[in-house]
NURODO-172106 format. One record per residue: x, y, z of N, C-alpha, C, O in turn. Coordinates in pm, whole numbers, plus 50000, padded with zeros to 5 digits. Each point is the difference from the previous one (the first is absolute). Layout:
XYZXYZXYZXYZ;...
This chain:
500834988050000499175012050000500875012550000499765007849908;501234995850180501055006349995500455004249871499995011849963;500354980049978500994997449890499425006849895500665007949932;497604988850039499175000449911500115016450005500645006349916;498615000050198499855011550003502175013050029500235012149989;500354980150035501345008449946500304993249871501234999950008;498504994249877499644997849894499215013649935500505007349914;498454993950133498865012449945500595011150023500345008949923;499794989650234501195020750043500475000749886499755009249922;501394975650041501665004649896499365008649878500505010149951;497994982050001499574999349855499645016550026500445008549923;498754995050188499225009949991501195015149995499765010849946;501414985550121501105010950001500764998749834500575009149940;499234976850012500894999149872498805011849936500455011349984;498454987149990499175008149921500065014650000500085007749904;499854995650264499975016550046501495005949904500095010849941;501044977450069501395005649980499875000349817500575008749934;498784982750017499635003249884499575017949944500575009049938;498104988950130499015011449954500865011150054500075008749914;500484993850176500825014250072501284997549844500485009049931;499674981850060501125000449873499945004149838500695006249918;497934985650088499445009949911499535011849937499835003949884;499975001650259499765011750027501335011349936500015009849926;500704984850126501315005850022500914999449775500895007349955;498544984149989500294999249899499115010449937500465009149931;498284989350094499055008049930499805014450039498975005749965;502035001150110500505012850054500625001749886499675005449895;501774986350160500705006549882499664998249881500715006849927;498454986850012499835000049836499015012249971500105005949893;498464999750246499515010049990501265016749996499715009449926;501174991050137501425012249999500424996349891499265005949921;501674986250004500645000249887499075004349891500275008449915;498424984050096498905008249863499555016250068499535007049910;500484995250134499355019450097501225005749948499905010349933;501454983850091501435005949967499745004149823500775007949945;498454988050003500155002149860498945010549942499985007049899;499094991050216498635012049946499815013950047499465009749948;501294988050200499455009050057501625015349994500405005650102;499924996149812501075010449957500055006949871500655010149973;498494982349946498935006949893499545009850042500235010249936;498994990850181498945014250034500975005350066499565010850038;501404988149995501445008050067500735010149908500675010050027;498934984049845501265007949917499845015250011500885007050050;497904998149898499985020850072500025000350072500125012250010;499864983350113500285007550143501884996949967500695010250003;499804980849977501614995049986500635011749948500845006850059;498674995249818499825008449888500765013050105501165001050040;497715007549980499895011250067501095003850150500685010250013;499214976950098500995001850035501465000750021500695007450070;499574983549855501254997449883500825012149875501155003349971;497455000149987500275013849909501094991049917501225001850003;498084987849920500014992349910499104999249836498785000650013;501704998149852498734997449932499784984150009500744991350045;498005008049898499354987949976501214985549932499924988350038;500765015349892500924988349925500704998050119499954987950023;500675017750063500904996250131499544992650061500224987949998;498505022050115499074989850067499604986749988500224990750078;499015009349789500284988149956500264984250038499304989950002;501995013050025500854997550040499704986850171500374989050040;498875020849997499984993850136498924985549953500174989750065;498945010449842499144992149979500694990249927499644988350011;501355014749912500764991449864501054994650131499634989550052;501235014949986501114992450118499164987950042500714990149992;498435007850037498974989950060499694990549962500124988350036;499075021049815499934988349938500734989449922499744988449969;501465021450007501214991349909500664984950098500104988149970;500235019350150500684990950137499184988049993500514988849998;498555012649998498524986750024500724993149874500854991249994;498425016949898500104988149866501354998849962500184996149885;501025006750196501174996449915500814989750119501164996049997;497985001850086500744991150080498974990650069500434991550079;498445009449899498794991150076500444983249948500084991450087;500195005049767500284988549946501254994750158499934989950070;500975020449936501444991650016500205004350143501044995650049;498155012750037499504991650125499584991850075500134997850121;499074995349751498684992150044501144987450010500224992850098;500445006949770501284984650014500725000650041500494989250035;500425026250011500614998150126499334995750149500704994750086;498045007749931499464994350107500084981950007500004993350103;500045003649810499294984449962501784994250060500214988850047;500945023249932501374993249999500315000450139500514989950049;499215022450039500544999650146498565007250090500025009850076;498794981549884499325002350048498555009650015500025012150023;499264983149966498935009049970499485014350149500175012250001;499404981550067499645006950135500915009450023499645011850001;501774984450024501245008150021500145007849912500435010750042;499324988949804499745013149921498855005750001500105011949973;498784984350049498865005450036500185011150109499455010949988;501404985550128499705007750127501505008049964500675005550087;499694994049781501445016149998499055006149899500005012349998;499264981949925499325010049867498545005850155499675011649972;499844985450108498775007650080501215011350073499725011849982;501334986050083500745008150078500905013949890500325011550030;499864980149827500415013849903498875008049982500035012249995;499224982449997498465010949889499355007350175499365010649995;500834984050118500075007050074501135012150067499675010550054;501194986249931500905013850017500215007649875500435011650000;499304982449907499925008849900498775011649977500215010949945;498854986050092499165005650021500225010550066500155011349954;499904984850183500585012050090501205013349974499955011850033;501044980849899500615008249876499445010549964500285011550035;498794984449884499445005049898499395010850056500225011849973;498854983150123499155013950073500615009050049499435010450031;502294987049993500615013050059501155005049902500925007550031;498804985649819500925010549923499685010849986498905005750004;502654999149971500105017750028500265006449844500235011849972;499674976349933500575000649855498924992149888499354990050028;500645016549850499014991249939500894983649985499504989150029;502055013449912500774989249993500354990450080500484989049974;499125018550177500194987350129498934989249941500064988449959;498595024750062498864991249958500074990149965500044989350061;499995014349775500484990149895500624987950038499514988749993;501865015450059500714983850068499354991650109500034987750006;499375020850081498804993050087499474986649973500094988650047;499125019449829498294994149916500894985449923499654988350014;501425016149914501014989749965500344989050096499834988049978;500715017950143499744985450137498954993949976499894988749953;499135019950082498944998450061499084989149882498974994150034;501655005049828499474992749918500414987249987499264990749970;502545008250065500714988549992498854989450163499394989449992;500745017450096499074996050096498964992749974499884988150029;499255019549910498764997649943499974989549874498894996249963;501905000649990500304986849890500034989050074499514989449962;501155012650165500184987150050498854995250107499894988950053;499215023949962498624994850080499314997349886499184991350033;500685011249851498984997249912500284984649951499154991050005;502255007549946500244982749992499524990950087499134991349992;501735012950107500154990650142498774999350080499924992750099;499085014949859498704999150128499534989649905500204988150027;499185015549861499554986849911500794987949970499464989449967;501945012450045500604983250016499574996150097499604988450006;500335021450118499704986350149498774995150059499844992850098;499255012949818498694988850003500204987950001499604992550088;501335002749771499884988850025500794990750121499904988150029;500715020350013500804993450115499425003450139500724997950097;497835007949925499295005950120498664991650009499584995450106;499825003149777498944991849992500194989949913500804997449910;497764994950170499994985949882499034999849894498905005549986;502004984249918499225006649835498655003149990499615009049925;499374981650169498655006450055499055009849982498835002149972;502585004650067499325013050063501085013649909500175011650037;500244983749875501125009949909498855011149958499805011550042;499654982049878498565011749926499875012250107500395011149962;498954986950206499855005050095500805009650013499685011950012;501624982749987501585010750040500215009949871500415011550008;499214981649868500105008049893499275013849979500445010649954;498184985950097499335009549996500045013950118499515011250015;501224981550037500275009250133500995009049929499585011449982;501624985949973501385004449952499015007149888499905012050028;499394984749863499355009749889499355014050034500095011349952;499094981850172499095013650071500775010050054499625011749999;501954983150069500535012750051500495009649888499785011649962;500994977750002500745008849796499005006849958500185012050018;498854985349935499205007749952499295010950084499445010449964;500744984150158499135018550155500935002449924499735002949883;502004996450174500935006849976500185014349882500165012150012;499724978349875500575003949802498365014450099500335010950046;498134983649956498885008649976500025012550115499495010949978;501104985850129499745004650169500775016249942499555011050035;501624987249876501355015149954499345004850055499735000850119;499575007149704499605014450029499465005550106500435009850059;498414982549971498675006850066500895002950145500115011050056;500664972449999500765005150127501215009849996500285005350107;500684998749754500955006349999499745017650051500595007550077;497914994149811498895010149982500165011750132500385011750007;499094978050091499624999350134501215003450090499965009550078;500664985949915501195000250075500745013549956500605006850083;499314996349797500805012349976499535011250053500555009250061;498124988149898498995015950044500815002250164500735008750046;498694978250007500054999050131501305004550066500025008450090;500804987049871501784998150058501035004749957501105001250054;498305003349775501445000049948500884989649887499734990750077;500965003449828500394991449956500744994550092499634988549974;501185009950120500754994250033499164988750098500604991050060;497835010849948499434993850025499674982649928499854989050053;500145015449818499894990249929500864987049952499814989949932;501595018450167500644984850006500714997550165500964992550021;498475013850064500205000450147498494987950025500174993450102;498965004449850499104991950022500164989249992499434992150075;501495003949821500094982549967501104998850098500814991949955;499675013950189500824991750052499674994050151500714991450052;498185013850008499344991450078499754984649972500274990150068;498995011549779499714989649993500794988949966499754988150016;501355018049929501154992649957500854993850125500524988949998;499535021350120500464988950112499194988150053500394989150043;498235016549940499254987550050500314986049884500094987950023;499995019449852500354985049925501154991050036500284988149997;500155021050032501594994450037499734990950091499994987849981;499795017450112499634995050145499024986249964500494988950022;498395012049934499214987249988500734987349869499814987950012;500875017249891500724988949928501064991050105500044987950019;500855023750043500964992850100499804992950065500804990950023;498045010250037499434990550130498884990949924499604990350064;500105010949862499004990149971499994990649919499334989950021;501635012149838500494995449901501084993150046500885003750078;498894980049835501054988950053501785006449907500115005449890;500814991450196501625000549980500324996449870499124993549943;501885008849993500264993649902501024988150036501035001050067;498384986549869500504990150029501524995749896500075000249877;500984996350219501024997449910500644984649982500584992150075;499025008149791500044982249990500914998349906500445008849926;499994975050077501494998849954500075000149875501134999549953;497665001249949499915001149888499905011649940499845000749878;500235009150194499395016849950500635001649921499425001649892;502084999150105500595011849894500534990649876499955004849886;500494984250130499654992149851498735004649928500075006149893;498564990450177498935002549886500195012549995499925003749883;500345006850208499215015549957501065003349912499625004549892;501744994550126501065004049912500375013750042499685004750109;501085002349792500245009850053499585011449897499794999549879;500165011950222499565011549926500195004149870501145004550001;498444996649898499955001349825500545019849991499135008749995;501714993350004500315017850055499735006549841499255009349972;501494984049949499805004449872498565002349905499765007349903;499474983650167498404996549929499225011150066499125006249941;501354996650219499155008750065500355011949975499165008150040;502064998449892500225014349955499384998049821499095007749967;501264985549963499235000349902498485000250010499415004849903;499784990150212498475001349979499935015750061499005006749975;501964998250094499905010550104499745010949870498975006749987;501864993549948500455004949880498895003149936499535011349990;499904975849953499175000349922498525003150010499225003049910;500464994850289498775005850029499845016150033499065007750019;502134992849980500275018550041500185003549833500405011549984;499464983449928500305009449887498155000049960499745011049951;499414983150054499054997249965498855007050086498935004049953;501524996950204499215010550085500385012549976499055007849996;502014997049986500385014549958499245001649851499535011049972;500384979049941499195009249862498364999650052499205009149978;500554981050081498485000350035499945010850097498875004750009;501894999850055500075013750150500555013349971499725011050049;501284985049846500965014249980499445007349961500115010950055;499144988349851499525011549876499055009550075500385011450021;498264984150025499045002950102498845008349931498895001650051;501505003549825499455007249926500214994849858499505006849910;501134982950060500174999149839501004986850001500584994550093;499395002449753500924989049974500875006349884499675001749883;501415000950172500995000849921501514990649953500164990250073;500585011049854500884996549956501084995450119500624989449989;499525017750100500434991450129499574983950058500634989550016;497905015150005499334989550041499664988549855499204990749999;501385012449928499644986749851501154994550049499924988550041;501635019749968501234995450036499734989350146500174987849989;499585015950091499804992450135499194988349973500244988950049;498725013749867498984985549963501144988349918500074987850016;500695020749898500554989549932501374994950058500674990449959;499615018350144501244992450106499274987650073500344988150007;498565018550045499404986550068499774990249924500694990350031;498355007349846500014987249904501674994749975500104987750011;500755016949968501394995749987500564994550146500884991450005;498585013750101500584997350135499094986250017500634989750026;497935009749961499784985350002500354986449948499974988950053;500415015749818500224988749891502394995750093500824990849990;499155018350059501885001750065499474987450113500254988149986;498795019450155499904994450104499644978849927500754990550023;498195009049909499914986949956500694991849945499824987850000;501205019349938501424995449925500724991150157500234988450036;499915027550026501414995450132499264989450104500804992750058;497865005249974499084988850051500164988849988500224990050069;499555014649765500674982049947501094993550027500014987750001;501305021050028501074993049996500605001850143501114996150038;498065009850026500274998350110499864989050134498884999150048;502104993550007499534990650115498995000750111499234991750049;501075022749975498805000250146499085011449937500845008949985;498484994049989499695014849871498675004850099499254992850066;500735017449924498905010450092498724998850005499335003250098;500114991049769499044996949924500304987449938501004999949927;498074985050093500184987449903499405002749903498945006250007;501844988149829499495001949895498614990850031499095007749971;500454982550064499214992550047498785005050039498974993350000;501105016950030499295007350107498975008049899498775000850001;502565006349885499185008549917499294992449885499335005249910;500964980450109499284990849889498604997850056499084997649922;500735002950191498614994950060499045011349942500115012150016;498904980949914499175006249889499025005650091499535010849965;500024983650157498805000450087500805016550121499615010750049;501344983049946500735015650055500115012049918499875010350067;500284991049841500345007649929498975008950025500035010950057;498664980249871498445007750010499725004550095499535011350003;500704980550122499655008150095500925012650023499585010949961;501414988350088501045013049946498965012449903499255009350030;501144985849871498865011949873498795003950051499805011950024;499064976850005499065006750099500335008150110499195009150019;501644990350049500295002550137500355019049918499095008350009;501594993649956500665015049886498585005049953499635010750049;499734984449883498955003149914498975006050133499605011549983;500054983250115499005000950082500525014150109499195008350043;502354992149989500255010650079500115012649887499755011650034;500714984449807499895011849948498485010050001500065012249983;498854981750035498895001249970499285010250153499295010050004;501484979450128499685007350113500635013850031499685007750090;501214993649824501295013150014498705009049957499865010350067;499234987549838499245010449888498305002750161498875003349965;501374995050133498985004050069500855010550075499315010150017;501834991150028500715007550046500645007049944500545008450072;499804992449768500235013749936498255006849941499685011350035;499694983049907498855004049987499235007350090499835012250005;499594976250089498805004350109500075011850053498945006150010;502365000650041500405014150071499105010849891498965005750033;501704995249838499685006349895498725002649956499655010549947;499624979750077498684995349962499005008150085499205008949972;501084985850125499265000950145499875015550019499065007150034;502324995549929500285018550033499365009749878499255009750008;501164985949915499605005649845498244996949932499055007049967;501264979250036498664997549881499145005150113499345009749963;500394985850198499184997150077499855017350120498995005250047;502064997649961500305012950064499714998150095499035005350055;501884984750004500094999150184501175007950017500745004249911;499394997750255500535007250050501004988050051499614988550019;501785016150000501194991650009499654991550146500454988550005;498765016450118499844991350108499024985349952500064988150031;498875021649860498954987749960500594989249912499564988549992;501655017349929500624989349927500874991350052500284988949955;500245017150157500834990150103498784985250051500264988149981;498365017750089499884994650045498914986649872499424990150044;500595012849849499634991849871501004988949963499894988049971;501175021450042501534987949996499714989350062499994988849950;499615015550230500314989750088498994984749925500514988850008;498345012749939499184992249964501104989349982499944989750067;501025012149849501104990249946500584989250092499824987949991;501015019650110500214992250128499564994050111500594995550098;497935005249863498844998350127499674987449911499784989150053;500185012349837499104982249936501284989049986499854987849994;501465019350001501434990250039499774993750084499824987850001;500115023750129500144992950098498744989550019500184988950049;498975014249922498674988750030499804990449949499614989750056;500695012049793500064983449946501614993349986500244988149980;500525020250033501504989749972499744984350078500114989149942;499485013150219500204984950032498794991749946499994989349938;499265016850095498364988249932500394997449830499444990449949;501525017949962500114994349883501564988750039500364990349934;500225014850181500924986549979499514986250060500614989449986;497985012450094499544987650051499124994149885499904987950014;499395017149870499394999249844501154991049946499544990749935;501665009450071500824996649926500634983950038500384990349934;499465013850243500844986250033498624992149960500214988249970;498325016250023499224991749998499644992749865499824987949990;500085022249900499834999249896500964993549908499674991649915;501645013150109500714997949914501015017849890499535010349954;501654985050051500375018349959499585002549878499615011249969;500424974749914499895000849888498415007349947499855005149889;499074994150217498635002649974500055016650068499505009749943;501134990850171499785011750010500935012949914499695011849986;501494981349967500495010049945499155005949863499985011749962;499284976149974499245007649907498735008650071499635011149960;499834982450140498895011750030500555011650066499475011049985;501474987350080501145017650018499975009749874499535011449994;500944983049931500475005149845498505006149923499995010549934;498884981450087498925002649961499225010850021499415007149919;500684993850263499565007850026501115016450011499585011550002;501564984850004500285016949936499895003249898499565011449990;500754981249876499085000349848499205007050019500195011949977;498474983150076498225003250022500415012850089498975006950007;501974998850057499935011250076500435012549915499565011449989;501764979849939500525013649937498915000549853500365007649910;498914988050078499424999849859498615007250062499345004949909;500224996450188499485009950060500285012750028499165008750024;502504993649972500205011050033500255008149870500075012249993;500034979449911500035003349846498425003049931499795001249880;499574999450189498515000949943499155005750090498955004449953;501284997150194498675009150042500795013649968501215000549976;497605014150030500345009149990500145005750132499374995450095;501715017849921499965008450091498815006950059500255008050090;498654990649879498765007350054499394986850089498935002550055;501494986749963499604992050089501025006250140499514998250111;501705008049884500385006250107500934988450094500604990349954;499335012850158501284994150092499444982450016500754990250003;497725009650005499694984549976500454992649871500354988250007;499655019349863500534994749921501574992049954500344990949925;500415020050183501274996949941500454990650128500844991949961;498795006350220500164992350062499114987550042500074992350095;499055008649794499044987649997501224986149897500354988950041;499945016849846501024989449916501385001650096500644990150034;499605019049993501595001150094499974989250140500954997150072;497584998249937500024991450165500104980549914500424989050037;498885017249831500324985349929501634994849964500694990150027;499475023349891501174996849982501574997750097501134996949961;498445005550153500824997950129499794987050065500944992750031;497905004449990499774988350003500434985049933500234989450059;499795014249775500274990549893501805003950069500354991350080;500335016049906500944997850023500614994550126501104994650012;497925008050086500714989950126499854985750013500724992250063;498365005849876499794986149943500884994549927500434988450000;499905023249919500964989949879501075002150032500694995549908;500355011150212501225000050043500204985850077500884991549987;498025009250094499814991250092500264983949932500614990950055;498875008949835499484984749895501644999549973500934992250022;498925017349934501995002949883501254997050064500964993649958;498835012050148501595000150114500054985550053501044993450006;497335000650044500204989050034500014989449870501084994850026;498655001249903500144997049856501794999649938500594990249955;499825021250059501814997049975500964996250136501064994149982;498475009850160500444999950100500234980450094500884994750067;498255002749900499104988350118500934990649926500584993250085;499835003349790501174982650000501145006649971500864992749949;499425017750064501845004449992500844995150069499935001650122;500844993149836501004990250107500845009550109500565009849952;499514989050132500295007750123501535008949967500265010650057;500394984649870501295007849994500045006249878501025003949944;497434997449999500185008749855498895011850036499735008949920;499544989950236498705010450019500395012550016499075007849979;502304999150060500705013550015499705003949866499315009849971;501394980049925500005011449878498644998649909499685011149957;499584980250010499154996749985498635011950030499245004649914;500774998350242499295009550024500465013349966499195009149987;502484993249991500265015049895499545000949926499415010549974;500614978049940499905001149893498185004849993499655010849952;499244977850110498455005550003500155018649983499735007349905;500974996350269500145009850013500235011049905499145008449972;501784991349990500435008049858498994998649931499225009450016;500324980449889498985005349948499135004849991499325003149902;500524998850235498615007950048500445020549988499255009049964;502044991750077500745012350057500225003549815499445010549968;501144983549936499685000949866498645007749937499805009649926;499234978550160498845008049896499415009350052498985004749949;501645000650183499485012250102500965009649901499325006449920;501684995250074501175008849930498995002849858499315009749971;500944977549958499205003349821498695004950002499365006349916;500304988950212497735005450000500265015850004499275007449933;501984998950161499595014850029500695009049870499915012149979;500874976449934500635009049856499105001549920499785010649943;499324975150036499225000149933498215002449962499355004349905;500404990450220498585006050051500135018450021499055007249969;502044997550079500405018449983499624997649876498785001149993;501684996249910500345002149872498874998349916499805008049908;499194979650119498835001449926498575007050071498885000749948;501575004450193498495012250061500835011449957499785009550074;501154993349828500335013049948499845000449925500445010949965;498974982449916499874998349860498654998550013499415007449922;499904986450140498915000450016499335012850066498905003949959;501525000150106499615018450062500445006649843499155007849958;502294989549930499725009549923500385014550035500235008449913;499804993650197500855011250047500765005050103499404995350097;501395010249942500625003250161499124999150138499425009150059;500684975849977498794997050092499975010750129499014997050067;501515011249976500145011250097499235008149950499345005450089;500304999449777499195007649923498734999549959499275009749983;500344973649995499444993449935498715003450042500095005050112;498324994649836498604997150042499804985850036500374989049959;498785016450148499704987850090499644987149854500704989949991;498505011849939499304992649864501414997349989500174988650044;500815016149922501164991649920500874992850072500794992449944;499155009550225500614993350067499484984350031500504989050025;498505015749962499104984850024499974989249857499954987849988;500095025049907500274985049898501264997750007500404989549949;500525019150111501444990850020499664990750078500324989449945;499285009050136499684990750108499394986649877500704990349971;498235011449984499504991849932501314989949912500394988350004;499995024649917501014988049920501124995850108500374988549975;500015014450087500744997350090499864982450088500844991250017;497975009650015499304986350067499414992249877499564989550047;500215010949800499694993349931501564993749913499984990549921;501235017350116501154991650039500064991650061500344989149953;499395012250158500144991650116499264990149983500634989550017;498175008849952499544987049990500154989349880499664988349985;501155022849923500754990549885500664989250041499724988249980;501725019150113500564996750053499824986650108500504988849999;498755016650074499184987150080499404990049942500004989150057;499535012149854499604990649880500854991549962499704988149994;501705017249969500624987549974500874993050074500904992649960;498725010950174500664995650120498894987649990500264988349973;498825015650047498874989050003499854987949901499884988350035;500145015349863500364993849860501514986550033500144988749953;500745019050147501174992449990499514993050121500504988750002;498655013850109499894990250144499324990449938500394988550021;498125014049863499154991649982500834986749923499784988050016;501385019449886500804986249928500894994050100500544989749959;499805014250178500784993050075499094988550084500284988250023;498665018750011498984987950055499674988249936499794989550063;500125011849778499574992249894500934989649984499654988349983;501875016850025500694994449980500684989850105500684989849987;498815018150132500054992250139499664986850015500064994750111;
């Protein structure tokens, strides 16, 4: 009897040490995505106190984002080599003092180097929180954990503006990165204690091999030449940015060359053969490019076509992060139940059916109109992160889940980068004129063509889940 019930204690503390662990992952994956949104609505106040122009500033948003996508891949497999947790808990302790940094530079260029920490940081919570699902829970219950990790990323990427907004009026900029470090000690604090050690077994460094240095400056290379033409320009595509596109196509076709012939290589050619990965990968790009277009749009929309006042558009935003947070776990418990392959198409479906709504009602339906499809299309996407992550995540062999999850990662941080070059690029063609200038009527059919992109797009995300099921 004894035995039975300190049996149950052990089980009931193994669980608590779980969920507090989880917790603690899904912090940091909520800070590393906020780290990326919420310095957008920073840039004029930066601007102004800085006595900076706009191409400098800049700056503080691009440092960030480059650090993430030029090193998220070759964190994630350095984790897999000396350990996951132990890089987990130096990437929560960088993006936390970096932070703090940041809020007390006295220079736009400290800044800058800050946001640069503060990104290398943030690569390695974005890998490493999604590798250690699988090493926190059982396959069970992966869907569950998935959806947890989707709902924060996505509060995170949606929570920026509206909380950056807020904070400035309120505090000041230096507010807006003095906030993420409370929470960043508590992450710290709950991974350390709750999250199991890394175990060192006599087989580790035969299989993991050793670090690939050459593959990881060539992808470094090649993902920083490709975020600078999608980021640099900000206003246009020029002859610079054709140059940077075509360094990067040449830098990929280099990195796959040196892969191949390499013994321990950063990336398995193997890896990039898996046809069922790939797609998901492409979906995974296709679906965040699409979510980037509610957060360059909606502000615009909301303010312009609709003529709210900047508190009412803050608090329209929040709609975004309020239906994250509510369905992320009930769509990752849909998933362990269902199956990922079924829900990823009804994810996909239903942001389709949202954004193809937002492509067809008119602006005289007003603020119900445009957050009636915006609660669908948030929805379809927590669903379908949830289906997706667990879908490439759940049979990865344990010493390939570091890079594996960069790699998810990145593609997601990809189609966030290309959604805001390109979704900018087609609600400006579609407005037809200098959207600061523009009539409400022309802002809104930017909006229109803008989201009847988007569900192109989503379309053939869908198109590619429905042939993976088929083929399943």
């Amino acid at each position: 009897m004894r035995q039975a019930v300190a049996q149950g204690d052990g089980a009931e503390a193994a669980d608590g040490a779980v969920r507090w662990g989880l917790a603690g992952l899904a912090l940091a994956m909520l800070l590393s995505s906020l780290g990326i949104s919420i310095a957008n609505v920073g840039l004029p106040a930066l601007a102004r106190a800085f006595d900076v122009p706009f191409r400098e500033v800049q700056w503080v948003v691009l440092a960030y984002l480059l650090s993430i996508t030029t090193l998220i891949v070759g964190v994630g497999r350095l984790g897999d080599i000396v350990g996951r947790r132990r890089l987990l808990l130096a990437g929560i302790a960088l993006f936390t003092a970096a932070s703090a940094v940041a809020a007390a530079a006295s220079g736009l260029w400290m800044l800058v180097a800050a946001r640069a920490v503060q990104g290398l940081g943030a690569a390695a919570m974005m890998a490493l929180a999604t590798a250690f699902v699988g090493d926190a829970v059982p396959k069970a219950r992966i869907g569950r954990a998935m959806g947890l990790m989707g709902t924060t990323s996505a509060i995170g990427t949606a929570l920026g503006p509206s909380l950056g907004g807020g904070l400035i009026a309120a505090f000041g900029w230096p507010a807006i990165f003095l906030v993420t470090v409370p929470p960043g000690v508590v992450a710290f604090l709950l991974v350390r204690r709750h999250l199991p050690a890394d175990r060192v077994e006599a087989d580790r460094v035969p299989a993991q091999g050793s670090f690939d240095i050459p593959g990881m400056l060539i992808l470094a290379l090649t993902l920083g030449a490709y975020a600078l033409a999608m980021t640099g320009g900000r206003g246009g595509f020029g002859w610079t940015d054709m140059a940077l596109l075509l360094a990067a196509a040449g830098g990929v076709g280099l990195f796959l060359a040196v892969e191949a012939r390499t013994a321990s290589p950063l990336l398995r050619i193997d890896t990039l053969r898996d046809r069922a990965l790939r797609g998901r990968l492409l979906m995974n790009m296709l679906v965040a490019t699409v979510l980037m277009a509610t957060l360059v749009v909606g502000p615009f929309h909301l303010a312009r076509a609709l003529g709210l006042e900047t508190a009412a558009v803050g608090i329209v935003l929040s709609a975004g992060p309020l239906v994250s947070a509510l369905t992320g776990v009930p769509a990752g418990r849909f998933v362990d139940r269902f199956g990922a392959p079924r829900m990823t198409i009804l994810g996909l479906s239903a942001t389709t059916g949202g954004c193809g709504l937002l492509a067809l009602l008119p602006a005289t339906l007003g603020v119900a109109g445009y957050v009636g499809p915006l609660v669908v299309v948030t929805a379809g996407y927590a669903l379908f992160q949830a289906a997706n992550n667990t879908a490439v995540m759940a049979d990865v062999e344990k010493d390939r889940r570091g890079v594996v999850s960069g790699v998810l990662n990145l593609s997601r941080n990809l189609g966030l980068i290309t959604g805001a070059s390109v979704m900018g690029t087609m609600f400006t063609l579609g407005v037809g004129a200098e959207v600061a200038a523009a009539a409400p009527d022309a802002v809104a059919a930017g909006t229109r063509t803008t989201f009847a992109v988007a569900a192109g797009l989503i379309a053939v995300a869908l198109v590619l889940a429905v042939g993976m099921a088929r083929r399943r």
